[in-house]
N, C-alpha and C positions, 0 to 999 in steps of 0.2 A: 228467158232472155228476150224472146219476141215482145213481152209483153212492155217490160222494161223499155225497149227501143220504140215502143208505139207511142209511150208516156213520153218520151221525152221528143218527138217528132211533135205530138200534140201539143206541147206545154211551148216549142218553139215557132209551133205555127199560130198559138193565141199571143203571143208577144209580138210576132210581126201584124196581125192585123190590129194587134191594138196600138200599136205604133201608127201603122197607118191612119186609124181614127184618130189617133192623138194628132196627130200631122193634119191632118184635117179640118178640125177642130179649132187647132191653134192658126193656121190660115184663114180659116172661115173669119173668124176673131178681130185678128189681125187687119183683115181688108175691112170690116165693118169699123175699125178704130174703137172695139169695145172694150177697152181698158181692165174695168174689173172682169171680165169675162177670162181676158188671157191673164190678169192676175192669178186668176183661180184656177184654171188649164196649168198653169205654169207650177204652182205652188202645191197642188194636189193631186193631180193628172200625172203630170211628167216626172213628180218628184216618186209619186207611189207606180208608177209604169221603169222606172231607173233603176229600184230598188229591186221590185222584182227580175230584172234583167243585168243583174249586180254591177250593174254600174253606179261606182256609189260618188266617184266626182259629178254626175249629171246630176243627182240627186240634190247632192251638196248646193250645187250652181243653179239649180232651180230655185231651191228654196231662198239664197241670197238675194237672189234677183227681186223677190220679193218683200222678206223680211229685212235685208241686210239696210244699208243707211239709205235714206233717202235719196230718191235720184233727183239731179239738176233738174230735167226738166221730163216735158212728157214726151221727150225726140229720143233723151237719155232712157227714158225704159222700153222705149218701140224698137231702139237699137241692141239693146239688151235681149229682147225678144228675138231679136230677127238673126241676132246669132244663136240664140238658145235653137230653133228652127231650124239655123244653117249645120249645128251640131247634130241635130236627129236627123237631119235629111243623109248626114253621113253614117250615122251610124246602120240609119236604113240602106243605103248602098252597100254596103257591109255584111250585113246581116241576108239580102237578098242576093 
């Protein structure tokens, strides 16, 4: 049973710090204006960091953000970002 409960303390302390790097990451990004940078963070990162952490609407909402239709402009996908951002900053409050 100990051992059981160690795996699963582990497997929830590797998800919060990789949240954190994801978070990171997608700031770093974000402040440099590096467009394909947080496209890839966002569509690869956050969508396979979501899954594992079974949340499968973040998942979902990453990958749109990228793949889904076109955005108006390039305000329309930093905005899109910045909530995808404001989404795991909460789920980080939560989780911590």
């Amino acid at each position: 049973m100990a051992l059981l409960l160690h795996c699963n303390m582990d497997s929830e302390l590797t998800l919060q710090l990789s949240l954190d790097d994801l978070l990171a990451d997608l700031r770093h990004a974000r402040r440099g204006g590096d467009l394909s940078r947080l496209a890839l963070i966002a569509y690869c990162e956050v969508r396979r960091w979501a899954r594992q952490a079974h949340q499968d609407a973040l998942a979902q909402r990453s990958a749109a953000i990228v793949i889904g239709s076109p955005h108006a402009s390039r305000d329309a996908f930093l905005a899109d970002i910045d909530a995808l951002i404001a989404q795991l900053d909460q789920i980080r409050s939560q989780v911590v």
